[in-house]
C-alpha positions in Angstrom: 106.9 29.9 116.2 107.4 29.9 112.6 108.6 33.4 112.5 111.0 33.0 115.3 112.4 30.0 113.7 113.2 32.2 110.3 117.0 33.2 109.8 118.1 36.1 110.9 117.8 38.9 108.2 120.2 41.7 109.7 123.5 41.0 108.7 123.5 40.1 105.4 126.5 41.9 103.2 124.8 45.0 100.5 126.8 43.8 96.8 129.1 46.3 95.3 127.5 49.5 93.0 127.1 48.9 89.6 125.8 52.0 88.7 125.0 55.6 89.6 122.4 57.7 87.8 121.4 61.0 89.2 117.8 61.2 87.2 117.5 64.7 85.1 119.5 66.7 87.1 120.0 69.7 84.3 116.1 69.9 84.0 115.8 69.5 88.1 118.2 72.7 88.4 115.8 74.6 85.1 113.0 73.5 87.5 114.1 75.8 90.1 114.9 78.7 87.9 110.7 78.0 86.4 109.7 77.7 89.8 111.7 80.9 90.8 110.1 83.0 87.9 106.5 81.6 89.1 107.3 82.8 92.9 108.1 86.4 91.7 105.3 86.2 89.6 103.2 85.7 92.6 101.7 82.4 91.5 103.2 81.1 94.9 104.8 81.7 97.6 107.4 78.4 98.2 107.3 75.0 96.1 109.4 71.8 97.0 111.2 70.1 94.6 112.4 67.1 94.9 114.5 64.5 93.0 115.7 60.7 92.2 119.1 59.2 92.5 119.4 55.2 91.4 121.5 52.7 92.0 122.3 49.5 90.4 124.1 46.9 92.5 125.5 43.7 91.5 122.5 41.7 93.3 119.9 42.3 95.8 119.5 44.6 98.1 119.1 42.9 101.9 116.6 45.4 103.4 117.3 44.1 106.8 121.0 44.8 106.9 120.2 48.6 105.4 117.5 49.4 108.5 119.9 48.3 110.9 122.7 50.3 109.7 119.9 53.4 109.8 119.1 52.6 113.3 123.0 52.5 114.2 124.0 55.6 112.4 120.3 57.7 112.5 120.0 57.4 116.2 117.8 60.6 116.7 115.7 60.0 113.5 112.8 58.0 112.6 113.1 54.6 111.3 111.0 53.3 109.5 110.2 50.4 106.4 107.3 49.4 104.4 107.9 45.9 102.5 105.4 44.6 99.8 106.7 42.0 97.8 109.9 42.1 96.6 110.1 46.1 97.2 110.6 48.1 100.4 110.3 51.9 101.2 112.2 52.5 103.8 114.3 55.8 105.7 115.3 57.5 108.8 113.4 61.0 108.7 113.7 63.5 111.1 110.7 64.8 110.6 107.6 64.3 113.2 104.2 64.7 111.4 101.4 64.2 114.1 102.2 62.2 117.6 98.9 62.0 119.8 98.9 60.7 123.6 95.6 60.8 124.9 94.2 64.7 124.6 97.8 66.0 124.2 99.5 66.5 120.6 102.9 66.9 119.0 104.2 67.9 115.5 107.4 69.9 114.5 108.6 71.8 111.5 111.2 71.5 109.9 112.6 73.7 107.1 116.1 74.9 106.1 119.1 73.0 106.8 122.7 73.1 106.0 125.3 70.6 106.4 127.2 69.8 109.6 130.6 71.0 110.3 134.0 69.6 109.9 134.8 70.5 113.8 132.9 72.1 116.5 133.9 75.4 115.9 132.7 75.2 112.4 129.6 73.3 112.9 128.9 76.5 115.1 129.5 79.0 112.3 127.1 77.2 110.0 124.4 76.7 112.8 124.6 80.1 113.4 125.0 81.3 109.7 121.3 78.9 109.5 119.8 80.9 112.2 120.4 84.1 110.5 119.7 83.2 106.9 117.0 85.1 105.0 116.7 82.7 102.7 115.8 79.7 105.3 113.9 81.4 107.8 111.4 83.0 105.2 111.0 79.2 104.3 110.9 77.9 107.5 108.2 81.0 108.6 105.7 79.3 105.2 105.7 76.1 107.6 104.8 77.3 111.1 102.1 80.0 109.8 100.3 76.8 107.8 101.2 74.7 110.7 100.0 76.8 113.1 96.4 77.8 111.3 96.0 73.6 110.2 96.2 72.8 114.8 94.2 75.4 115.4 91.2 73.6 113.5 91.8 70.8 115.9 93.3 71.6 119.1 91.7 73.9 122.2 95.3 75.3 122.7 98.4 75.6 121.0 101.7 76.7 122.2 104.2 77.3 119.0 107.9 79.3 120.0 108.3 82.6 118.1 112.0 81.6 117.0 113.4 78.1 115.7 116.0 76.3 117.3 118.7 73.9 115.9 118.5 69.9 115.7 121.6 68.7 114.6 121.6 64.9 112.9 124.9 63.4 111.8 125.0 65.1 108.0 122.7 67.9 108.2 121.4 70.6 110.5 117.7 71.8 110.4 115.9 74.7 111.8 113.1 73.2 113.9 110.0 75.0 115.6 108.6 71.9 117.8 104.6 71.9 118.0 102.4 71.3 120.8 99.2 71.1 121.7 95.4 70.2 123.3 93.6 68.2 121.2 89.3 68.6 120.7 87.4 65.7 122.3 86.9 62.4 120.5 89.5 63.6 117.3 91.9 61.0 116.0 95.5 61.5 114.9 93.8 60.9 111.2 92.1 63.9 111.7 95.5 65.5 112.1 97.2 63.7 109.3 94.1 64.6 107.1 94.8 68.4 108.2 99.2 68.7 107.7 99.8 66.6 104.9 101.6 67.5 102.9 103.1 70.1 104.7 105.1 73.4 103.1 108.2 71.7 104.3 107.1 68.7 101.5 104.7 70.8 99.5 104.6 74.5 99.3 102.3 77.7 99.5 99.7 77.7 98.7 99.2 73.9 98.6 97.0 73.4 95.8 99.6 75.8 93.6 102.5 74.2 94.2 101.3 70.1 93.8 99.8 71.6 90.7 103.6 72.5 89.9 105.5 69.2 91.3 103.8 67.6 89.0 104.7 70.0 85.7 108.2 70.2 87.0 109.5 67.4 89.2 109.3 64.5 86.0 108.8 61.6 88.7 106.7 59.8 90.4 106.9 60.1 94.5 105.4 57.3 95.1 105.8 56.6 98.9 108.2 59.9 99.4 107.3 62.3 101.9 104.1 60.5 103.0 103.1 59.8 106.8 104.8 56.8 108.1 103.0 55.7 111.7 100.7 53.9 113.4 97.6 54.5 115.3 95.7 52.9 118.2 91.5 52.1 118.6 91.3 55.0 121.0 92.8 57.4 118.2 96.7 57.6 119.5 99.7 57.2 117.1 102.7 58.7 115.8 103.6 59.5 112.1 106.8 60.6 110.6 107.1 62.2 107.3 108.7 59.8 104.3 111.9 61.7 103.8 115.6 60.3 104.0 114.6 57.6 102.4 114.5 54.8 99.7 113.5 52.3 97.7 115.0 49.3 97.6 113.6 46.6 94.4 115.7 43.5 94.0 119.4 44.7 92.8 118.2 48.6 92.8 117.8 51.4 95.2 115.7 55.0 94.2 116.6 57.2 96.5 114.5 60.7 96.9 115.7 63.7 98.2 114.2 67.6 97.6 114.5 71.1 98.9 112.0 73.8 99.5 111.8 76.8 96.8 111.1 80.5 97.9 112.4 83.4 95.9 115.9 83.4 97.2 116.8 80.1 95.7 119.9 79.2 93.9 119.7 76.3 91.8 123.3 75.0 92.1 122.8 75.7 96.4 120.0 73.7 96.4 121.1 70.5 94.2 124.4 70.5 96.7 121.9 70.3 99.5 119.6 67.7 98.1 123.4 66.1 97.7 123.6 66.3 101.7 120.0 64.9 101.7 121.0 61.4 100.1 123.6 60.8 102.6 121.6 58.8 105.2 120.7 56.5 102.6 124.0 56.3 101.0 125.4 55.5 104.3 123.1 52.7 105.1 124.1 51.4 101.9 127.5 50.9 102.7 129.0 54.0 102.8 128.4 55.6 99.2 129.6 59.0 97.9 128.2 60.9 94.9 
């Protein structure tokens, strides 16, 4: 009764922008030239990078009002939000982790992405252009060969499609592989979460290489970026997102995360534009910002 009786939080009008401060963003772009030198090396094989934009606004930040402009404009991703205290972590990621009904499991990946075009005839060209990029498929391919030897430690069957398809969201297009398969008896979707996370699409290849490198080169602290966000169930069922689109909202200020997955191909100035097209959810939800 008491919490049905509380005000309604959606609503609630975001304050005007203060400030803008895209965090180290020469070093971020040195990062990927480093990170380059240490693929060709053969240290690794893919690293992601990612990176902080924050916002100052001229008061608080109603977290309410910013999830239900992501569930209005993010209609085909996940929403999600984490509040403690006065902060909340919140996004709309379009990413699946680990989903688990009964014996049958469900995961994707998702790696390379461009933006979405101006019309339908260019949004063609660029899906197209995606499909056929070197570049993104070799990074997409890291993802479904760790994916694909992480299920088969826990499922009896696993069907995986040689070629990725397209999912188109409202800012960005993706190349996406969808996972599915037939899990062991008695496992639990932790089991699964234990297994993926991170993922190369959040991570890199070799795992342990390339964390050991975020945290040389990335000069931040993820905090709540790129983990699983779900739930589970007492008979082992649940679903869980990975943290990406997404935020953090604390008081007057938002830190916003976006990153990009590293192979030897990589252009620094190609992948900061793209971690550009990454913020835009947020932005959006925030009341329509442009960088």
């Amino acid at each position: 009764e008491q919490l049905l009786s509380l005000p309604p939080l959606m609503g609630a009008s975001i304050p005007a922008v203060s400030q803008f401060e895209e965090k180290n963003a020469g070093r971020w772009k040195k990062s990927i030239e480093q990170s380059v030198e240490d693929i060709r090396a053969g240290l690794m094989d893919k690293i992601v990078l990612a990176r902080e934009l924050d916002l100052h606004f001229e008061g608080a930040v109603p977290s309410g009002t910013v999830l239900q402009n992501l569930t209005e404009q993010q209609p085909a991703s996940f929403i999600f939000g984490l509040e403690s205290g006065s902060s909340c972590f919140l996004g709309a990621s379009p990413e699946r982790l680990i989903k688990k009904e009964g014996k049958q499991v469900f995961s994707a990946c998702l790696a390379g992405s461009t933006k979405r075009g101006s019309d339908v005839h260019s949004d063609e060209r660029l899906g197209m252009e995606l499909l056929n990029d070197e570049k993104n498929r070799s990074e997409h391919e890291f993802v479904v060969s760790m994916m694909r030897k992480a299920m088969e430690e826990q499922c009896l069957d696993l069907h995986i499609p040689q070629e990725p398809i397209l999912m188109k969201l409202a800012n960005i297009q993706h190349l996406y592989t969808p996972v599915k398969g037939t899990a062991l008896p008695k496992s639990s979707i932790l089991d699964f979460v234990e297994l993926l996370h991170p993922t190369p699409a959040l991570g890199g290849s070799p795992r342990k290489v390339a964390l050991q490198k975020i945290g040389e080169y990335e000069e931040m602290d993820r905090g709540f970026y790129s983990a699983p966000v779900g739930w589970m169930d007492r008979e082992g069922n649940g679903d869980f997102a990975v943290g990406i689109r997404s935020g953090l909202l604390k008081g007057n200020q938002a830190f916003l995360f976006a990153g990009c997955g590293i192979v030897e191909g990589s252009d620094p100035e190609s992948e900061f534009t793209e971690t550009r097209v990454k913020f835009k959810p947020m932005l959006n939800a925030l009341g329509g910002l442009t960088l």
